[in-house]
Structure formats: C-alpha cells, structure tokens
C-alpha positions, 0 to 999 in steps of 0.5 A: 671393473670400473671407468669412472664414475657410474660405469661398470663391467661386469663379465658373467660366465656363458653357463647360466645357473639358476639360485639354489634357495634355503630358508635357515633358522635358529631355533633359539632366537626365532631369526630366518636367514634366507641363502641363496647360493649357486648362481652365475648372474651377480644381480640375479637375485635384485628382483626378490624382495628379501634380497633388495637390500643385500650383494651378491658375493662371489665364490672364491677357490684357492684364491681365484674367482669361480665366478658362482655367486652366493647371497644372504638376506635376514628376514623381517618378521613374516618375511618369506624367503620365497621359493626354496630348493630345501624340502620339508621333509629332507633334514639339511645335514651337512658332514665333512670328511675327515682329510688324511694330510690333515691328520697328518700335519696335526699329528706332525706338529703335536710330536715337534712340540714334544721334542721341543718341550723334551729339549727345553725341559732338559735344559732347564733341568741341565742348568739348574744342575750346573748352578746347585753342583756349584 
C-alpha cells in the first residue's frame, strides 16, 4: 500500500521463514537461474548479490495472498547462487499427481463433443437428403 510518494506499508506475517535456495540449470544453453522461494520477509533477499536487481514475488492461492514470497535471478557467467537448499547428490524430481475430477471433467467434455459432432453430422447428412429427394 501506498501514501504518497516514497511511503509504503508493508505488512509481513508474524512466522518468519527463511528462503529455500535452488540453483537451476539448462543443460543445452549453459544459463544458471537461482530461486529462492519460501520466505515470508519480501526484501529478504536485497542482501544477496544475485538478487540485487530482481523483486520478490508473492504467492497467490485460489486468488489470495499467502503472504510467502518467491524470487528469480539469472546468473552472470561465474555468478554463484550462493548458499543452495538442493543437495548434489539429490536429483530435483518434481511429479504431479494425476486429479480424479480432472479426469473426469476431461472426459465429460470429450463425449459432449461427440454428441455435438453426432448431431451436426445428422443434420448435415438430413438436409443434404431433403435437397437430392427434391
């Protein structure tokens, strides 16, 4: 929130959490991301010099704050991310779980489009009849 111009309000959480740090690559282009995600203070990172000059951003859930805060930086060439959560010998797999309903508006949808295509090839069919008999 702001009052005018250099005033701002910023409310924070009375839990305080410190940063879960990952050091991302892309094996083809050679590029280093660092994420740092999980922290309630949003100028958390300023301090870090690979997040100088990148802004937290806050987590959003079913259109609400969370009030926990991710941030991004693209490192430089022999930019370091600094002190990361992520073990080397730990593989970051990340799987999501396949959702019932999901599956079963999906499904729902594809058999409506069906009937729908069903009922516009009838009548296509229908009225193509109704022009030859004449």
């Amino acid at each position: 929130m702001f009052f005018g111009p250099g005033t701002r309000l910023t409310t924070e959480p009375k839990e305080q959490y410190e940063p879960e740090v990952y050091e991302l690559s892309d094996t083809k282009t050679n590029e280093k991301v660092c994420l740092a995600t999980g922290f309630t203070r949003h100028n958390l990172m300023k301090d870090w010099t690979a997040f100088s000059g990148t802004e937290a951003s806050q987590i959003v859930e079913d259109g609400k704050p969370t009030g926990v805060y991710n941030q991004v930086a693209v490192l430089e060439a022999g930019q370091e991310c600094g002190n990361t959560t992520e073990k080397a010998d730990e593989p970051c797999a990340a799987s999501l779980e396949p959702d019932e309903m999901v599956n079963l508006a999906s499904l729902t949808v594809f058999g409506l489009r069906v009937i729908f295509m069903k009922t516009v090839v009838f009548n296509v069919l229908m009225t193509l009849r109704l022009w030859i008999s004449q």
